[in-house]
N, C-alpha and C positions, 0 to 999 in steps of 0.2 A: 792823507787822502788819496784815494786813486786815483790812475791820469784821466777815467771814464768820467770817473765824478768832478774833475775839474774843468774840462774840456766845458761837459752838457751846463754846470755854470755858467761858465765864461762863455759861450755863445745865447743859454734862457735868458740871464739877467737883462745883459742889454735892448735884449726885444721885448722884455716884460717892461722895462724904464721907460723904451721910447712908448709903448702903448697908452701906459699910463699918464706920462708927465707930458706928452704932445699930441697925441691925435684926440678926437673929441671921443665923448664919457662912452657913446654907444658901439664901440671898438672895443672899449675894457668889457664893456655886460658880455658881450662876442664871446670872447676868453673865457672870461671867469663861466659862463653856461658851458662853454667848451672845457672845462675843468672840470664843471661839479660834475656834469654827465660822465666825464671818465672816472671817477672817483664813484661815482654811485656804480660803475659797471664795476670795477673793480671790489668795492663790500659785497655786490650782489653777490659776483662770483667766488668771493672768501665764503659766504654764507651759505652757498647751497650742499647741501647733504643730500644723504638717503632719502628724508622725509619730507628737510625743508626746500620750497623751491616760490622761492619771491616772483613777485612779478615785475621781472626788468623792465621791461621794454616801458610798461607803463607807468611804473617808479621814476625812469629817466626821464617820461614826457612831462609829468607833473612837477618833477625836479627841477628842469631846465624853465617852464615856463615861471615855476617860484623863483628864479633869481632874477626873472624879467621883472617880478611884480616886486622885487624889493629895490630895482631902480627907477619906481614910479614914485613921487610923494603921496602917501593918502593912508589910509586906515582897512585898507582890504585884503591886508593878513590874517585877520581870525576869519572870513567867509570862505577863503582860500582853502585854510585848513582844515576847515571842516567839510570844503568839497572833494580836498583830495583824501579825506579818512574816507567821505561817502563812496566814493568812486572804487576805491581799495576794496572796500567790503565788498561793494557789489560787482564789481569785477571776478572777485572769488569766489563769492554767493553760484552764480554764472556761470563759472568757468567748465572745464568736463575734468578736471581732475579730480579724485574720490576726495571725501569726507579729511579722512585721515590729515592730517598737518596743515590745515586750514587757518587754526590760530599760530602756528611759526613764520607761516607763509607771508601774513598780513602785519604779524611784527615785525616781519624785518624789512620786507617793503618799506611798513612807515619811517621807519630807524632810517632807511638807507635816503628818504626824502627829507626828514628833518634833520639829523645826524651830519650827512654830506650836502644836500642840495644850499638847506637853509642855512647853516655854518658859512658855506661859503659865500653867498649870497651877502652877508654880512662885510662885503668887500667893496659889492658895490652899492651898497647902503653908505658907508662912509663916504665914497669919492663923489654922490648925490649930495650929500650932507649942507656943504660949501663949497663955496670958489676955492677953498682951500683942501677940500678934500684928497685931491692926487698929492699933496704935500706931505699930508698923514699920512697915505697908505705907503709911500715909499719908504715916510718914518718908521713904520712899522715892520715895511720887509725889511729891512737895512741891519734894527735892532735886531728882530728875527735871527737873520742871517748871521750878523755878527753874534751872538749868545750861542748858534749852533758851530760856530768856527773855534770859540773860545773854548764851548765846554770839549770839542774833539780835543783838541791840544793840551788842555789842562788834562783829561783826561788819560789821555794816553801816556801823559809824559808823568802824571804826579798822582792817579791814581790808586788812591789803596782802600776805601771805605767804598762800599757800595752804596749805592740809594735807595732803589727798591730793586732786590735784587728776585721777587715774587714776578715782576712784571718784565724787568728790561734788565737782566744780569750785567751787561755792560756798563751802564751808566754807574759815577762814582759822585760821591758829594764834592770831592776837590774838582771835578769835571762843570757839576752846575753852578759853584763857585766860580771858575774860568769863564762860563757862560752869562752869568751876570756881570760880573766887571765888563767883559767886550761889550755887553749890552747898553751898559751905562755909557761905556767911553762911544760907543754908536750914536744915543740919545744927543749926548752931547756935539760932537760934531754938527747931528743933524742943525741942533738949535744953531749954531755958527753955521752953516751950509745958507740951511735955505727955511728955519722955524726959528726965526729972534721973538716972538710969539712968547715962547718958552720962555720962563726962567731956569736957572742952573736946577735947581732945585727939584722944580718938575719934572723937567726931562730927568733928572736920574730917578726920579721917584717911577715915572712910568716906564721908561726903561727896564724898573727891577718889575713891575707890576706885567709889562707883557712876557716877559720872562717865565715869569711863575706858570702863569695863562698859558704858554706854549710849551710848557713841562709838563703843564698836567693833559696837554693834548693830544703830545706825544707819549702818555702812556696808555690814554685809553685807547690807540689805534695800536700801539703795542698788545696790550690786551685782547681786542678784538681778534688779533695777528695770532694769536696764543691758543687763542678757543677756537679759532680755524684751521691751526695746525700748520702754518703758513710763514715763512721767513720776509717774504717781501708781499706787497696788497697788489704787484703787477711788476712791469719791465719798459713801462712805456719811455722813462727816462733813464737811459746808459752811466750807471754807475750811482744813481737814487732809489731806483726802485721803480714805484709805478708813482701815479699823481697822489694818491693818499700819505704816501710815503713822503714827500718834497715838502705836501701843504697840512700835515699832522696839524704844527706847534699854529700854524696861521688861521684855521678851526676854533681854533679857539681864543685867541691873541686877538681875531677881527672882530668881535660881539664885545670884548670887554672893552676894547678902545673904544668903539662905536658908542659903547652907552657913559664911555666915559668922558665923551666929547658933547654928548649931549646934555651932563650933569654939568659943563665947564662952565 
């Protein structure tokens, strides 16, 4: 790994822990709206073209207030949704841009509100959850993180089979293999840390299941990355990329924990 990419670690981590595991919940919604907003800036500006031209500015206000509304307990997500399609159209309806590229305009706006805003949102959905919440999300970056530490190593070092080499020429099956087992041996720790909650069994079972979840997240912003022509989704973090880049696998890794804490 590089010394960029180790360094902007070793300084994020620790401030994302103490946010999480010690100051109170309305510190982390802080972050996490300060995340999705850079990540929505970041697809808007992969996605604009010749024709297509989203509407940021109002994409990111809708964005940021939906990850407020997903650390409220209640049912006032589908009204939400349907205010911010309403608002999109008619913003565009409205606007003094011509005719022309009015249905890309408004798809990818919604894309970059549902896609980035409400994915992440699904972060502080969990840490609301329970008392327990900040104990999961740490489970989850931890496994995360170790699964992405694993599959680099394995990858680099034993490499020969690709994976989907259509999407992410890099990645190798011996890599996502690396990336599973650190995931597992993460899980498990966690459960001796600070989740005796957990049985053995669990935790490697979930362990392999957010895995999967943040493999497949990380290729659809691969993808995204592909069709915009784009090697990195920004630069905001020294030796990551931008914030889409860091929080791919976590996109998607947060909605499946979340609904599978709610099936527990």
């Amino acid at each position: 790994m590089g010394m960029k990419r180790i360094l902007s670690s070793v300084i994020l981590i620790p401030i994302l822990y103490l946010i999480v595991w010690y100051l109170p919940p309305g510190y982390f919604v802080i972050l996490v709206v300060a995340a999705a907003v850079m990540g929505q800036r970041e697809f808007y500006q992969m996605a604009q073209g010749r024709v297509t031209r989203p509407l940021m500015v109002l994409g990111m206000i809708l964005g940021g207030l939906l990850v407020v509304l997903m650390a409220i307990p209640g049912k006032q997500g589908m009204l939400y949704m349907a205010l911010c399609l309403l608002l999109v159209m008619l913003a565009r309806l409205f606007s003094s841009r011509p005719v022309d590229g009015a249905m890309e305009d408004m798809a990818i706006t919604f894309l970059g509100v549902f896609y980035v805003a409400m994915l992440f949102g699904f972060q502080v959905a969990i840490r609301r959850m329970s008392a327990d919440g900040k104990y999961w999300l740490v489970f989850m970056y931890l496994v995360i993180w170790a699964s992405d530490t694993g599959a680099y190593y394995a990858g680099t070092n034993l490499g020969r089979h690709k994976l989907y080499p259509k999407i992410s020429p890099q990645k190798s099956v011996e890599g996502l293999i690396g990336g599973v087992l650190a995931a597992m041996a993460a899980a498990l720790l966690c459960r001796v840390w600070f989740l005796p909650v957990l049985t053995v069994k669990e935790a490697t079972l979930l362990g392999f299941i957010l895995v999967v979840a943040g493999t497949l997240g990380d290729f659809v912003e691969s993808l995204l990355k592909r069709s915009a022509g784009v090697k990195d989704s920004g630069n905001i973090i020294p030796g990551h990329g931008g914030m889409l880049d860091r929080m791919d696998s976590m996109l998607f890794a947060a909605p499946v924990l979340y609904y599978y804490l709610g099936m527990r």
